[in-house]
C-alpha positions as CSV (number, residue, x, y, z in Angstrom):
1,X,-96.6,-21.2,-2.8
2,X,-93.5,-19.5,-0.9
3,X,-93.5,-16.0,-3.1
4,X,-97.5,-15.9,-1.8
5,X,-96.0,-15.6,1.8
6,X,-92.7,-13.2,1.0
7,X,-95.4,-10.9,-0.8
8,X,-98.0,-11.2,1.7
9,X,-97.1,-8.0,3.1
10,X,-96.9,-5.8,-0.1
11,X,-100.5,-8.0,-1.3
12,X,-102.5,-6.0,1.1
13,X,-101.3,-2.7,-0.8
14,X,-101.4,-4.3,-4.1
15,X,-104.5,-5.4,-5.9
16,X,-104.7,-8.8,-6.7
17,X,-104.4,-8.9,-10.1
18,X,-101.4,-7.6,-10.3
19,X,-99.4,-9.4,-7.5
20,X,-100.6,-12.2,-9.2
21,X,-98.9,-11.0,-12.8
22,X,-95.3,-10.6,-10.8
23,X,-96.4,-14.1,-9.5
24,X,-96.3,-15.3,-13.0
25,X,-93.6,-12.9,-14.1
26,X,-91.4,-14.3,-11.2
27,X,-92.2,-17.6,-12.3
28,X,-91.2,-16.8,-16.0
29,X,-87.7,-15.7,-14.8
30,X,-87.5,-18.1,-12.0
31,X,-88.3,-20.3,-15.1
32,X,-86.2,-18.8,-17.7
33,X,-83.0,-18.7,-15.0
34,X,-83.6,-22.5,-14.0
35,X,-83.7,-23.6,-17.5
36,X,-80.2,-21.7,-18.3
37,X,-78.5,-23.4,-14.9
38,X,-79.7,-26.8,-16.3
39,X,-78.0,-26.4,-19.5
């Protein structure tokens, strides 16, 4: 959980729904940009 610590700053201004969606939408790309490396 690495992105938990570089947001940890902007978390306490953000509710935690929604630094959890750009969690999950950082994982999507993160995701999406892994999977076009590997091919």
């Amino acid at each position: 959980m690495k992105r938990s610590r570089r947001y940890q700053g902007s978390a306490t201004l953000v509710p935690p729904e929604t630094s959890l969606g750009i969690d999950e939408a950082i994982d999507k790309l993160k995701a999406g940009a892994t999977a076009k490396f590997d091919e």
